[in-house]
N, C-alpha and C positions, 0 to 999 in steps of 0.2 A: 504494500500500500504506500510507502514513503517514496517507494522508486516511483510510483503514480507523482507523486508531488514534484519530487525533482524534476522528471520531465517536465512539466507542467510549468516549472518556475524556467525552464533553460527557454523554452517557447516565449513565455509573457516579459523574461530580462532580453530576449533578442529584439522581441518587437518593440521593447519601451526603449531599446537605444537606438531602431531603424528611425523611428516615428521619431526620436531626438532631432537625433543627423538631420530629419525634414525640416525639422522645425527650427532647430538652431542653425546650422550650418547651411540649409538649403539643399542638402544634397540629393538630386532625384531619383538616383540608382542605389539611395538601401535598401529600397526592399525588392527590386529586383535583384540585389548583391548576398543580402538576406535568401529568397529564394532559392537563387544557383547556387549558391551554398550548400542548403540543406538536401540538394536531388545532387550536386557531386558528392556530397561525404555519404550518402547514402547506396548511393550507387561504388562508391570506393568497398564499403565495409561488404556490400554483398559480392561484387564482382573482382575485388584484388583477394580479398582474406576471410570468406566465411563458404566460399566456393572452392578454391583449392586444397582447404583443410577438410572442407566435408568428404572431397575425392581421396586426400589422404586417408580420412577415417571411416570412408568405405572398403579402401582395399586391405587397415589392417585387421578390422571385422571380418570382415569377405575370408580373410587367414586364418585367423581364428574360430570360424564357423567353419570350415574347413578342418583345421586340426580336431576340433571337435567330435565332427562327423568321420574321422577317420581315426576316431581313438585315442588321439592323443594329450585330449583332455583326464580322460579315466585314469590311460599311464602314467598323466604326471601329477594325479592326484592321489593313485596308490603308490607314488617312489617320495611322495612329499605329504604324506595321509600319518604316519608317525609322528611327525614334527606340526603337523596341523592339529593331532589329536590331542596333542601337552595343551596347542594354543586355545582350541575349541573344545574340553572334555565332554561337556555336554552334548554335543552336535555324533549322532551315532555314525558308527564306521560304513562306510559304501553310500551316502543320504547323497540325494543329489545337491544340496546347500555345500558338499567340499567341492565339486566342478566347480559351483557354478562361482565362488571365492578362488578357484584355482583359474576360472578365468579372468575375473576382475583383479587379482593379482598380478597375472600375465599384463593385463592393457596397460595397468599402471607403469611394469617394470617395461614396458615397449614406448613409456613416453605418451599413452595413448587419453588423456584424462577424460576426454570429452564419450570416448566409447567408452572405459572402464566404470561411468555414472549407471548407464545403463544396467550393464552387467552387475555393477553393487548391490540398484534396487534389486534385482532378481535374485539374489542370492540374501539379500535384509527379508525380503519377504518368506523363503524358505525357512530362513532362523526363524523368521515371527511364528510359524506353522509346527516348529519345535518349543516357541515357548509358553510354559503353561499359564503365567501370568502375564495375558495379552496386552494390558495397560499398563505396564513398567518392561522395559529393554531386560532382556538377559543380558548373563555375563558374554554370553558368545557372540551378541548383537555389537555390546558394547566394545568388546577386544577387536570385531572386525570393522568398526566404525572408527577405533583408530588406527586401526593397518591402513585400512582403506585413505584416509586422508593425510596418514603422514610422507603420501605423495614420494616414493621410493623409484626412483628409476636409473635404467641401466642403460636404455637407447632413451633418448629423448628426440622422437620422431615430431614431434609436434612442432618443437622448437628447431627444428631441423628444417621440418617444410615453411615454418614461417618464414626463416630464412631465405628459402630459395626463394621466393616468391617477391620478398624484397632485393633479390636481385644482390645478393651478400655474394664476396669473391670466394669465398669458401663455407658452403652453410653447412659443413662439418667440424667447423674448426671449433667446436664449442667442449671439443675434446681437447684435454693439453696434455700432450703425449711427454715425456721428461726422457 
């Protein structure tokens, strides 16, 4: 609701300082400078950076949905099911809620944040279906709430394609190799 208002104020502080510029200064082109303004930065945010990262974060789902369907979600939830078990004791052995944390896992350490949200709620909702007191978080809710957001990564693909996209001489160098 507050984000409601801040839009709201960014809209009525542009207008009351075009509508200035009229008044004070005479200048005829604010609010035609005002307009092209807000259809280029809008057209910037969808067509430079909310459209390449979406293709990014289709082909590493599309992987992932793929590893999935060819098993290798299950195998690397029973080679890392031991050390999941310490973390989640309550969450029973083979429960589809360890994929589905072994794949929001996975997006995170792939850099992937925007699809690892996804996959979180899916795997929040599984916990919730394990827990017996539906109006307060279990402990397994609670420890994957902060796995999940202590944002741990090994590829940072996101920041990788931002990169290229702005056109960076190297948008790998975010590695510093010694």
């Amino acid at each position: 609701m507050a984000l409601n208002y801040i839009w709201i104020a960014f809209f009525i502080i542009a207008f009351v300082i075009a509508f200035a510029k009229l008044i004070f200064l005479g200048d005829t082109d604010a609010f035609k400078l005002l307009v092209d303004g807000m259809f280029d930065s809008s057209k910037a945010s969808v067509m430079d950076i909310a459209l390449p990262l979406a293709g990014n974060m289709i082909l590493w789902l599309g992987i992932l949905n793929i590893g999935e369907r060819a098993g290798a979600i299950n195998f690397l939830s029973r080679v890392v099911g031991p050390f999941l078990s310490h973390l989640f004791p309550e969450v029973p052995r083979n429960h589809p809620a360890t994929g589905q944390m072994m794949m929001n896992f996975s997006a995170n350490l792939l850099g992937l944040d925007n699809a690892a949200t996804p996959l979180g709620l899916k795997a929040m909702g599984s916990l919730q279906e394990l827990n017996p007191n539906k109006d307060t978080a279990s402990n397994a809710q609670i420890m994957f709430l902060v796995l999940h957001t202590s944002g741990l990564q090994l590829l940072p693909v996101t920041i990788i394609a931002q990169r290229f996209i702005l056109h960076a001489k190297d948008p790998a160098d975010v590695y510093y190799l010694v």
